[in-house]
C-alpha positions in Angstrom: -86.3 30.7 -2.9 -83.8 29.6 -5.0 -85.2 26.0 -6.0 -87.8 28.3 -7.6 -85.6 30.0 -9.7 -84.5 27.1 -10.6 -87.4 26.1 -12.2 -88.6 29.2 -13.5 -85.0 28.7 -15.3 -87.0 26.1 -17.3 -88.3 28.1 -20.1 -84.3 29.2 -21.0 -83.9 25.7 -22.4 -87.2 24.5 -23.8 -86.9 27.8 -26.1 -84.5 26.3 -27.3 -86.2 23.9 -29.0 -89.4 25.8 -29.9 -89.9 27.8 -33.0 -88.9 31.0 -32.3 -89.7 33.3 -35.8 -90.7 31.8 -38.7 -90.5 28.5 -37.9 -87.5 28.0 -36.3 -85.8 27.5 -33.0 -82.3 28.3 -32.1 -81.1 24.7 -32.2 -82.4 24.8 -36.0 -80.1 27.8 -36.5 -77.6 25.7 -34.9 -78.1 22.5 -37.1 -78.8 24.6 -40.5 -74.8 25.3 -40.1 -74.4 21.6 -40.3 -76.6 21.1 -43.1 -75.8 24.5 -45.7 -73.1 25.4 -44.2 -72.0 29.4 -44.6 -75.5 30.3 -45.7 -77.0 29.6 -42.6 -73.8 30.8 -40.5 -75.7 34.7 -39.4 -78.8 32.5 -38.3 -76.2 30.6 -35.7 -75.1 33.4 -34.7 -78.4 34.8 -33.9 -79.6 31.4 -32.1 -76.3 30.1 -30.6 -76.1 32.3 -28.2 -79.4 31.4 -26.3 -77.7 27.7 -25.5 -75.7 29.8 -22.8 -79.2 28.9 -21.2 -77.7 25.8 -20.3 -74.9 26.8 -18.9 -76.4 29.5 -16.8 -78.7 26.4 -15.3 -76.0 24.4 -14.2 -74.1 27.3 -12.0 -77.6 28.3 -11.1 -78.0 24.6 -9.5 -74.2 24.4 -8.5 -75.1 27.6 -6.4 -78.3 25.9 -5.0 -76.6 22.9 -4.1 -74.0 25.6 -2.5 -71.0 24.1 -4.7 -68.3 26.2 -5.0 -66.8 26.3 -8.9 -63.0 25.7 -9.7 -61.2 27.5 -11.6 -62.0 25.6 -14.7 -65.3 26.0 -14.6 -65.4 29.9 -13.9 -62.9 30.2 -17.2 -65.1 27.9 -19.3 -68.3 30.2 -18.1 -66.2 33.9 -19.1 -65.1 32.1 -22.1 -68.9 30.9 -23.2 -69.9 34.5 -21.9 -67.8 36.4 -24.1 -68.0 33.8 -27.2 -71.8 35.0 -27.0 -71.1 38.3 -27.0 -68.6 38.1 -30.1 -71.6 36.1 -32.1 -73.5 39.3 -31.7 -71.0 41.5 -32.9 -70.0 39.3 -36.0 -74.0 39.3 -36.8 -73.5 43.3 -36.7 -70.4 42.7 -38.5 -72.1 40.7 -41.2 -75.1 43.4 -41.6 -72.7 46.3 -42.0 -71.2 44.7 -44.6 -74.5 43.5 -46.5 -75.5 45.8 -49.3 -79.5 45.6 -48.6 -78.7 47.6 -45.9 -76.2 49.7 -46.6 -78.1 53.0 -46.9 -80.7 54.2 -44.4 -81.2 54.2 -40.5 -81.5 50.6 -39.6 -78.0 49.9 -39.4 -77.8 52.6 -36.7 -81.0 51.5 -34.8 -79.6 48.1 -35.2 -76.3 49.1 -33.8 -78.3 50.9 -30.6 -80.3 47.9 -30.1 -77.8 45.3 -30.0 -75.0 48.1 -28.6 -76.8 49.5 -25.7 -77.3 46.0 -23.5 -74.1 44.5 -24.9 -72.0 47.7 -23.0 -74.3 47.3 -19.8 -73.7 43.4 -20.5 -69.7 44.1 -20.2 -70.4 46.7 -17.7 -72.5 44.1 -15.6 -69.8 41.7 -16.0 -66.9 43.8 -14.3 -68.9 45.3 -12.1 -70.1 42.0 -10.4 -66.2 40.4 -11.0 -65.5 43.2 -8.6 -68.0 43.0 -5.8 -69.3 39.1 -5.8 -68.3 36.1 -4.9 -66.9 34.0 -7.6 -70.2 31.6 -7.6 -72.3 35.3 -8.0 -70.2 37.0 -10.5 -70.3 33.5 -12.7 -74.0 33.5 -13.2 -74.5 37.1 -13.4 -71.9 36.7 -16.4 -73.7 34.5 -17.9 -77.2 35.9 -17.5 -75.6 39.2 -18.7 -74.2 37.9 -21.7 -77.2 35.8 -22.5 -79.3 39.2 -22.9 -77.8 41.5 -25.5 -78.6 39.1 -28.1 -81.8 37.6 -26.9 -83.1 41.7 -26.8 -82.1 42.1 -30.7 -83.8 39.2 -31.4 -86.7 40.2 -29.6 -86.9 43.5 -31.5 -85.7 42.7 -34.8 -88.3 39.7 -35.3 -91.2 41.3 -32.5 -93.7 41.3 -35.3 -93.7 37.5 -36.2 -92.9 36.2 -32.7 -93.5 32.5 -31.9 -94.0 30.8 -28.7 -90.0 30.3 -28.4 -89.8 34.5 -28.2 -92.9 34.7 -25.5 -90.4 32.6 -23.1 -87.2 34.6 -24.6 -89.2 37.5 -23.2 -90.1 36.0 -20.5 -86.7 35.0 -19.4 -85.3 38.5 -20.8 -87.3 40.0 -17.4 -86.0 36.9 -15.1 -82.7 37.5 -15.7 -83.0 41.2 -15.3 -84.5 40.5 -12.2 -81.9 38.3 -11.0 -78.9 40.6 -11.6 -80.6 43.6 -10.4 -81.4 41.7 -7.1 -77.8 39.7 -7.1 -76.1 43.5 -7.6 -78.5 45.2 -4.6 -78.5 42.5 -2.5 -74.5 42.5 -2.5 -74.8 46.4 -2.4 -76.5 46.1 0.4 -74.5 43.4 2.4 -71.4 46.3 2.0 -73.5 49.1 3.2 -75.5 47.6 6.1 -72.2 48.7 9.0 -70.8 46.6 11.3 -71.8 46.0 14.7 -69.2 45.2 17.3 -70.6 43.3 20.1 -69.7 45.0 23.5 
């Protein structure tokens, strides 16, 4: 079962390279930094975060291959976690702060959108710190902080989407899937009681 999720973990990094709104993928948001520097810094904000994709793959395969993770690498993961996380909130930052939109709703619909699964994100985060074992609570981390931004992306652009946002949907549901079933399936573990042998 795992090996499968494993490869439906494929679509997380070819998005990455396939247009995702108007032409472009998240590694051009990326490389537009390189190239004009602060003018296409909110863009890599938007599209860095989906490279946690990578990340995520690796301690998904770690896990299959039933390799426990050092120390090291469970920092590096909270670190990259919460580093995507922050990029969302400076984007927010950044549009507060913008004069086009300093007057109507969409700052507050904006705020909900990206707001709502960055607190169940954090929420997720602790919660599974708490209750899973370290190689568990790393890629839920990961998977959690890979969704707050990937949803605003998917509603703020949903009516020029490109192949690149069919599989961010796509892997929007598989990741919700996969916490929801790492979470119960732990739940469950505590809850089933103990039977003592006589």
């Amino acid at each position: 079962m795992r090996a499968y999720l494993l490869v439906l973990l494929i679509p997380s990094i070819a998005l990455l390279f396939l247009p995702y709104t108007y032409g472009v993928s998240p590694w051009a948001t990326v490389l537009g930094v390189l190239a004009e520097g602060w003018v296409d810094f909110p863009r890599a904000l938007l599209g860095g975060p989906f490279f946690l994709s990578i990340p995520i793959v690796l301690a998904q395969t770690s896990v299959l291959l039933k390799r426990p993770f050092s120390k090291g690498e469970r920092a590096t993961c909270r670190l990259l976690a919460y580093a995507a996380l922050a990029a969302g909130l400076a984007v927010l930052a950044l549009v507060f702060g913008s004069e086009e939109f300093s007057k109507g709703g969409y700052i507050l619909l904006l705020s909900f959108i990206w707001g709502i699964p960055c607190a169940a994100a954090v929420w997720m985060m602790i919660l599974s710190a708490r209750k899973l074992s370290p190689e568990a609570a790393t890629t839920v981390m990961l998977r959690a902080a890979w969704l707050p931004n990937a949803v605003l992306c998917a509603i703020a652009f949903w009516d020029v989407w490109q192949i690149g946002a069919y599989l961010a949907a796509f892997t929007i549901v598989l990741y919700t899937v996969e916490i929801t079933l790492s979470m119960r399936g732990k739940r469950q573990t505590l809850s089933t009681p103990l039977v003592i042998p006589s």
